[in-house]
C-alpha positions in Angstrom: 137.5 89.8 38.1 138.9 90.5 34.6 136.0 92.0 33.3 135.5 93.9 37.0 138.6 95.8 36.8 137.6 97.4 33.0 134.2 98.4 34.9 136.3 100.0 37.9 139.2 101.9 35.3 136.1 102.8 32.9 134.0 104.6 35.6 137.2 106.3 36.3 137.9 107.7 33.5 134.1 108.6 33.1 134.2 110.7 35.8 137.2 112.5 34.9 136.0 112.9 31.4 132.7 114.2 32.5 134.1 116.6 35.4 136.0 118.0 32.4 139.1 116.5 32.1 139.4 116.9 28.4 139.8 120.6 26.8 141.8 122.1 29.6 144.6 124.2 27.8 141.7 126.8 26.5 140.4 127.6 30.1 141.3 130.1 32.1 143.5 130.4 35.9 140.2 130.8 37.7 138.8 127.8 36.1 141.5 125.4 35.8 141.9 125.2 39.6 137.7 124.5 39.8 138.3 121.7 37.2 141.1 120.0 39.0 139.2 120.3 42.4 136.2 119.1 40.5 138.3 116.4 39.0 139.4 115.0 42.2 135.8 115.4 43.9 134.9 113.0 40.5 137.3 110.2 41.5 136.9 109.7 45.1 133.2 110.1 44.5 133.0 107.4 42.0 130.5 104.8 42.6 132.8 101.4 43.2 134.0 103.2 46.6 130.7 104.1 48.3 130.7 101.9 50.7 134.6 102.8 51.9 135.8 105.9 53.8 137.7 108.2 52.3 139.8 111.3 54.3 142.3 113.4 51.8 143.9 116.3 52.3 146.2 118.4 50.1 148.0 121.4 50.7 150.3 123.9 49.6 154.2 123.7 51.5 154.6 126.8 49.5 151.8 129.2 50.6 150.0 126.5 53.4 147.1 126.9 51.2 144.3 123.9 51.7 143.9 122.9 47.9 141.4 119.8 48.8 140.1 118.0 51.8 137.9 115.7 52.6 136.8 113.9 56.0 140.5 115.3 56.9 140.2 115.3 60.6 138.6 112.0 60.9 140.2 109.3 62.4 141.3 106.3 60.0 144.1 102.9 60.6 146.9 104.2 59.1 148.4 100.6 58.0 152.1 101.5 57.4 151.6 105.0 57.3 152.1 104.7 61.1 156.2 105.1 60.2 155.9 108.5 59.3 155.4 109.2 63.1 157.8 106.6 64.0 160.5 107.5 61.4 160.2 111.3 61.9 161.0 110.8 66.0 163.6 108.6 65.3 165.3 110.8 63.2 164.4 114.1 64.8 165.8 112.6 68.3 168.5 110.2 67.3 169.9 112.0 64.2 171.0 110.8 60.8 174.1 109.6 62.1 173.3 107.7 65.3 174.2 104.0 65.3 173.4 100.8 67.3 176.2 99.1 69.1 176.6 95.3 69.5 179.2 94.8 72.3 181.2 91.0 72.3 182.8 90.3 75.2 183.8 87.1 77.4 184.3 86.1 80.8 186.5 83.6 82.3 190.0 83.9 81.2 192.4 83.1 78.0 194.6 80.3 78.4 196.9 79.2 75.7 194.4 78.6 72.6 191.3 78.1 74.9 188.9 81.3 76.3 187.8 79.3 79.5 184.4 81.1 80.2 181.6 82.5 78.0 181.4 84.4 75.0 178.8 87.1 75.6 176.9 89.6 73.0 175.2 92.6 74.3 173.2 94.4 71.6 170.5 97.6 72.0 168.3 96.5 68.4 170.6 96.8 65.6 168.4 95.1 62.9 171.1 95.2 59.8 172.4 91.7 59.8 170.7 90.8 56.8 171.8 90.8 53.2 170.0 94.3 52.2 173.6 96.0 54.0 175.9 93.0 54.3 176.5 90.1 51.5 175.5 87.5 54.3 173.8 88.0 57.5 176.7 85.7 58.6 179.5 88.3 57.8 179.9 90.0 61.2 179.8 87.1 62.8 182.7 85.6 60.6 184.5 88.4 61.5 184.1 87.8 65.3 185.7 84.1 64.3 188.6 86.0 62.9 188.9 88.3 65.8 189.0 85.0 68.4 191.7 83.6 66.3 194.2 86.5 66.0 193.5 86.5 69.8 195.0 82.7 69.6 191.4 81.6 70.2 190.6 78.6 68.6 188.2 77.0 71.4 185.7 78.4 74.4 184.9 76.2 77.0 181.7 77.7 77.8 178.3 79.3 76.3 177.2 81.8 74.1 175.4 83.8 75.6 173.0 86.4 74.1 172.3 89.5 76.3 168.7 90.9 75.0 167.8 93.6 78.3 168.2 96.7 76.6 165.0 95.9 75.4 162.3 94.5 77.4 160.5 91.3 76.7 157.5 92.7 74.7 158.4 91.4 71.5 155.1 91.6 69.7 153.5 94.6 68.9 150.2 95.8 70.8 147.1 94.2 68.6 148.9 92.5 66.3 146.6 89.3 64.5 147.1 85.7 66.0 147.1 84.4 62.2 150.1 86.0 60.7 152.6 86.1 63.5 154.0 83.4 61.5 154.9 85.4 58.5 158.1 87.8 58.2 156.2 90.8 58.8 155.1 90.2 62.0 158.4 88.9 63.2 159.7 89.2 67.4 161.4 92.4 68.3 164.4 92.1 70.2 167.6 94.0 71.3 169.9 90.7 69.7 168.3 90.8 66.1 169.7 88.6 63.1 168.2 88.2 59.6 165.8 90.3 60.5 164.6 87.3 62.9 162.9 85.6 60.1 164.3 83.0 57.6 164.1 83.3 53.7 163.4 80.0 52.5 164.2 79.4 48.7 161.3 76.8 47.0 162.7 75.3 43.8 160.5 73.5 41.9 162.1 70.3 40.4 161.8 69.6 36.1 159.8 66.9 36.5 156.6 65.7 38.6 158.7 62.1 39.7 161.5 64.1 41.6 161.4 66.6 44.7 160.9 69.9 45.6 164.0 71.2 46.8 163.5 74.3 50.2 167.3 76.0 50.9 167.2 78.6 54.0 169.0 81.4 53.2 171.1 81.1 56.9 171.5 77.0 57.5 170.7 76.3 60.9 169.8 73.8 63.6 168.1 76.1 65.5 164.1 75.5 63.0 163.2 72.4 61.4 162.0 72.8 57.8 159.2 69.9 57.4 158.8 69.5 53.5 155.2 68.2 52.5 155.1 69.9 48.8 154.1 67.9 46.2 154.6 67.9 42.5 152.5 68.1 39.2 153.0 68.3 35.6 150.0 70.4 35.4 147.8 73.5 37.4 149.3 76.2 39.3 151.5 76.3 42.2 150.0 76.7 46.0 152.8 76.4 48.3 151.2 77.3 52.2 153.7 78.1 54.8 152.7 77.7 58.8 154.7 77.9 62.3 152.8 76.9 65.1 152.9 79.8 68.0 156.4 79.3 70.4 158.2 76.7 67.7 160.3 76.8 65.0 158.8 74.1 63.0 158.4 75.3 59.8 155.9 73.3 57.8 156.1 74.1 54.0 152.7 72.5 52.3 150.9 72.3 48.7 152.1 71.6 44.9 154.0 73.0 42.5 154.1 72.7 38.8 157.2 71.0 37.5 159.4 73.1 35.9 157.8 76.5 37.3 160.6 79.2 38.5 161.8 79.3 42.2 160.2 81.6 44.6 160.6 82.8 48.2 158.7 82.6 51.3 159.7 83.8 55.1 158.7 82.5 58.1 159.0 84.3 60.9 161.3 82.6 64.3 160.5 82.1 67.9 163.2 84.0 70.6 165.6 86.5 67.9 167.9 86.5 71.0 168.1 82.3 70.7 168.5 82.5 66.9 171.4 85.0 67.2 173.4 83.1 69.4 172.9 79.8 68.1 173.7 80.9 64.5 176.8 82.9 65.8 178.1 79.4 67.6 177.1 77.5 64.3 179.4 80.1 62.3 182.3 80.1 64.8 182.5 76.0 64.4 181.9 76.6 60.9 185.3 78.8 61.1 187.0 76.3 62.7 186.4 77.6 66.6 185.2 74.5 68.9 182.3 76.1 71.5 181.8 73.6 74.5 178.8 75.1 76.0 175.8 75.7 74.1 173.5 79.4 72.7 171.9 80.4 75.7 169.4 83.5 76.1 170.5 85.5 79.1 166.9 85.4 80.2 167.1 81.6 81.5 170.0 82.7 83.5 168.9 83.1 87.5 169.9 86.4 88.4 171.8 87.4 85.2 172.3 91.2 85.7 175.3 92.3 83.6 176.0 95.2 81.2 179.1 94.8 78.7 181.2 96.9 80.8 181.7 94.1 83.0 183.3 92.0 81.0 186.3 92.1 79.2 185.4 93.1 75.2 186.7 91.8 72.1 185.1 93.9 69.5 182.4 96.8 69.7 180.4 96.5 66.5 178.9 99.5 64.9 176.1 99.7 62.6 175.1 101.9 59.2 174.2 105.2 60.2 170.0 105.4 61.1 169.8 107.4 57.8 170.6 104.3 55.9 168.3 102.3 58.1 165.0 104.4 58.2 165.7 104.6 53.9 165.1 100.6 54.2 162.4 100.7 56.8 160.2 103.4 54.9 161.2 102.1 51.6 161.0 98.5 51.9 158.4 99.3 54.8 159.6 97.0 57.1 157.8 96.6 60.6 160.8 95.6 62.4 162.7 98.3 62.0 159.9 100.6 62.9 159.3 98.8 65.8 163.0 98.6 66.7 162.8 102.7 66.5 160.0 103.2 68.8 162.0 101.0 71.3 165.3 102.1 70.3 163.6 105.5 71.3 163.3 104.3 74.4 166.0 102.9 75.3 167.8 106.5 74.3 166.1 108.4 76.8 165.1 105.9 79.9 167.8 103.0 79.4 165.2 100.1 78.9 163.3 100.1 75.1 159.6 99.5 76.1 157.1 100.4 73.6 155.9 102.4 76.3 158.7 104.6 76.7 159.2 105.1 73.6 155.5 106.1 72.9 156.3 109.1 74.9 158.9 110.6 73.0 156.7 110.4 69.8 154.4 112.1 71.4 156.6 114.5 72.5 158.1 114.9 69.1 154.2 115.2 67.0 153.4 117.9 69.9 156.3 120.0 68.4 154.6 119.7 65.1 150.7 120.7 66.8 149.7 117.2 67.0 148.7 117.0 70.7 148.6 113.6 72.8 145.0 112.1 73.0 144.1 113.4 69.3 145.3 109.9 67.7 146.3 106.4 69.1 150.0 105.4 68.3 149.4 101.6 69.5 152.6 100.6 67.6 155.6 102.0 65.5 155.0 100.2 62.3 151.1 100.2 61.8 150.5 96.4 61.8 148.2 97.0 64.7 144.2 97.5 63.7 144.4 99.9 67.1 146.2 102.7 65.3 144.3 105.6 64.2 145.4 109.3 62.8 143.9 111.8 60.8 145.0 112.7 57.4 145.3 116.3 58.8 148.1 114.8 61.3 149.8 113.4 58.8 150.2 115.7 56.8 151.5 118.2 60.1 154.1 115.3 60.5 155.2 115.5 56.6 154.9 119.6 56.9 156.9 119.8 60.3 159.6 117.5 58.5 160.3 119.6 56.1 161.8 122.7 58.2 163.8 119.9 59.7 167.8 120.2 59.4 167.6 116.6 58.5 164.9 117.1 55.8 167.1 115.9 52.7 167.6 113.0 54.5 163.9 112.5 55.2 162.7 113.2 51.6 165.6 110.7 49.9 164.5 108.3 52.6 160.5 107.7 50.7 159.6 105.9 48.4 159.9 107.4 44.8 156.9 106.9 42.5 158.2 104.5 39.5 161.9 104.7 40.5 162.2 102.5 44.1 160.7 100.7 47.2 156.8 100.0 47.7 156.3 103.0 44.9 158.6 101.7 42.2 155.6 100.1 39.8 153.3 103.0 40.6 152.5 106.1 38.5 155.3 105.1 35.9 155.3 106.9 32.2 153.3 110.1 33.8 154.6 113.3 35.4 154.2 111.7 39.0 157.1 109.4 38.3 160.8 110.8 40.2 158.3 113.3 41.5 156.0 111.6 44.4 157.8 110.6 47.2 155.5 108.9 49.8 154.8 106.7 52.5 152.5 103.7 51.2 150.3 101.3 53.8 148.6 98.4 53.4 146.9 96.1 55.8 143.5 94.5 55.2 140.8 96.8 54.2 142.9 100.0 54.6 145.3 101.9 52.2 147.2 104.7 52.4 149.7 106.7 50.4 150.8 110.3 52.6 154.0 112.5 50.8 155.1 115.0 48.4 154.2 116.1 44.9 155.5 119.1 42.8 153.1 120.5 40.4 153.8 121.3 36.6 154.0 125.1 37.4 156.5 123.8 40.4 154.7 124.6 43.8 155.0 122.0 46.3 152.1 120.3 47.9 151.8 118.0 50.6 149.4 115.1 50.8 147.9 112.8 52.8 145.1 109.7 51.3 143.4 107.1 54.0 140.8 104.5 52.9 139.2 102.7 55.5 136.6 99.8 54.9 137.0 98.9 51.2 135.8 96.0 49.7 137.8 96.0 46.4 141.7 94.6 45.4 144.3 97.3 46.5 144.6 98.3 43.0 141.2 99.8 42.3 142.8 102.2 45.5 146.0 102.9 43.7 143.9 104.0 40.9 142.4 106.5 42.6 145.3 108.4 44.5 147.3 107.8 41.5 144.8 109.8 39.5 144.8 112.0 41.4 149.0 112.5 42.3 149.0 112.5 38.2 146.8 115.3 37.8 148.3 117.6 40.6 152.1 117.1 38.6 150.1 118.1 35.6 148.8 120.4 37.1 150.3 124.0 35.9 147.8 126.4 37.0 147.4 128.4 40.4 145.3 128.1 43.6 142.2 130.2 43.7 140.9 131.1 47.2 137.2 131.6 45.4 137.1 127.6 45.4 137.8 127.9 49.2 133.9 127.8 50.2 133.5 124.8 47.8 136.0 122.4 49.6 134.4 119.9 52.0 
């Protein structure tokens, strides 16, 4: 592999140096814009990708100019690149400032220093507790402890009961693989959603091969069973395997680790988020001191539960970080559950129930205000985890265009990852004139890459971009390589367009 990848960065740097990448300064407008479209031509042509499919496009935000394309209205997975659609109609329709609401209310009534009924928690998706915006996914629901105790609360005779029905019970997306629904990625989506309905589990190695291996969940809970078969050597590299079979929450943690190796992280997905919630939020209240009789119930097992929060008496209304602050985690962090949550949380805005389905239909609605008309891609999920989404890199790039005569465009550009400064771009393109300049949208799933944003030239026109790579065979960095290159070269870049190398792009 080693010797592999200085074949791969040589022929790259071949083909630059042979399309004319060296000399430039001395050549004139005319020709400096044939050598950089020559230049790209050179990488995606090179040899180690004939066997993938590659669609580019790049174009001018400045004069809508089509600098290069190629295979740009073919169809290709998008991986991850499937947010821009989602995060663009969730912003464009819920605004910047919009915010989920989690509801707690009881039933019953207060008597003395006992709530004699249920404690009941309506949410509509809001996927923030987690320690990315609070210092413990616990916090609010400390805080709910501290609300039942000013009330004189200090026991509740009944359940708590989690209400999930904003949402409907689809809470996997549409294709998704069998074989990693166990992993953080592909976690449930839900209208009750806490720790971002995974668990981090903490593996520390011990110093020496005669004493354990220790695993510490990031939220304690009854609700999974960690089983612990990792085993310890002095010698070889670590190989830890985690598994959860489908509808449990056993969590079997297997392989070795070397002795005195540093800790590391792995997260399992959980069965039922609305379960988890509310059997975390009862552990915390008799952490706090609070004594729950009943037990964490999902209001699905309840015959004939048909409630909203209004008809209960409420305690708190719980607001979350505004959406701006949300879709900069989803698109920077790419996270699929918060994508998810926006295509449902979409439609749950406009029809009162968040079905995939209905929120679907408002991103089409929303890519048909930008020319992108229903039928021309498949949007099978909001995240791109699904092998059934395809776009275009021309429809990208209409999204990335038509977001940028938005009036929430600066909080759609800050929201990207930033080549060499932050999210899935923060070790790419560092030390070259692409780094604080690129802001894109990475994806990854297996066999496709894609990297779709902005880029500002060395003369200082804007361009807009769009790279999908379907079908490849090699490690994800021989990928990066390539659409680095080429981002590098266009913020280099310090010529001009010339419309005479019009007839020559593909």
């Amino acid at each position: 592999m080693w010797k592999y990848r200085i074949t791969s960065a040589a022929l790259i740097a071949a083909a630059l140096f042979f399309a004319g990448c060296a000399g430039t300064e001395n050549v004139s407008q005319t020709d400096s814009f044939a050598l950089l479209h020559n230049k790209i031509d050179s990488v995606f042509n090179q040899q180690y990708f004939a066997h993938a499919h590659w669609g580019a496009l790049i174009k001018s935000l400045s004069t809508g100019k089509v600098w290069y394309k190629r295979n740009s209205i073919k169809m290709f997975m998008p991986a991850s690149n499937e947010k821009v659609p989602t995060a663009a109609s969730a912003l464009t329709v819920l605004s910047p400032d919009f915010k989920f609401e989690t509801d707690l209310c009881y039933n019953g009534s207060i008597d003395g220093d006992t709530l004699k009924g249920d404690l009941i928690v309506f949410g509509n998706g809001d996927p923030t507790l987690y320690d990315h915006f609070q210092k413990d996914p616990r916090d609010l629901f400390r805080s709910w402890a501290e609300m039942l105790k000013e009330k004189g609360i200090d026991s509740i005779s009944g359940n708590i009961i989690g209400d999930d029905n904003a949402f409907d019970d689809e809470d996997l997306g549409y294709g998704w693989s069998f074989d990693g629904l166990d992993s953080w990625y592909s976690a449930e989506i839900g209208a009750l959603q806490f720790n971002e309905d995974y668990v981090d589990l903490n593996i520390v190695p011990p110093a020496t091969a005669d004493s354990a291996v220790k695993i510490i969940p990031n939220v304690p809970s009854k609700y999974f069973t960690i089983i612990n078969n990792v085993t310890v050597s002095d010698t070889g590299r670590t190989r830890v395997y985690v598994s959860r079979p489908f509808g449990a929450n056993d969590i079997h943690v297997e392989g070795v680790v070397r002795a005195g190796s540093h800790a590391f992280e792995r997260s399992p997905s959980i069965d039922n988020p609305t379960l988890y919630y509310v059997t975390v939020l009862k552990e915390t209240l008799e952490g706090e001191g609070i004594k729950v009789g009943g037990k964490p119930v999902d209001c699905d097992d309840i015959k004939g539960w048909n409630h909203k929060a209004s008809d209960f008496a409420e305690i708190n209304k719980h607001f979350s970080p505004p959406l701006k602050d949300i879709i900069k985690e989803m698109l920077k962090r790419s996270q699929n559950l918060y994508a998810e949550t926006m295509t449902r949380t979409l439609g749950w805005y406009t029809t009162g129930l968040g079905s995939f389905k209905a929120g679907k239909k408002v991103v089409e609605a929303v890519l048909k205000n930008f020319g992108i008309e229903p039928g021309t891609y498949e949007y099978r999920d909001g995240s791109g985890l699904s092998r059934y989404d395809y776009i275009s890199p021309e429809e990208e790039v209409k999204i990335l265009e038509g977001m940028t005569k938005s009036p929430y465009w600066n909080d759609w550009y800050d929201a990207l990852p930033v080549a060499g400064v932050d999210g899935t771009l923060r070790n790419r393109m560092k030390g070259t004139a692409a780094e604080n300049n690129v802001h894109a949208k990475t994806g990854t799933i297996a066999n496709v890459r894609a990297l779709s944003g902005y880029v500002t030239t060395g003369s200082g026109e804007h361009l807009v971009f769009s790279f999908l790579v379907n079908g490849y065979l090699l490690p994800s960095k021989d990928t990066e390589d390539i659409t680095d290159t080429i981002l590098e070269m266009l913020a280099n870049y310090k010529g001009k367009y010339n419309q005479n190398i019009q007839a020559s792009i593909k």
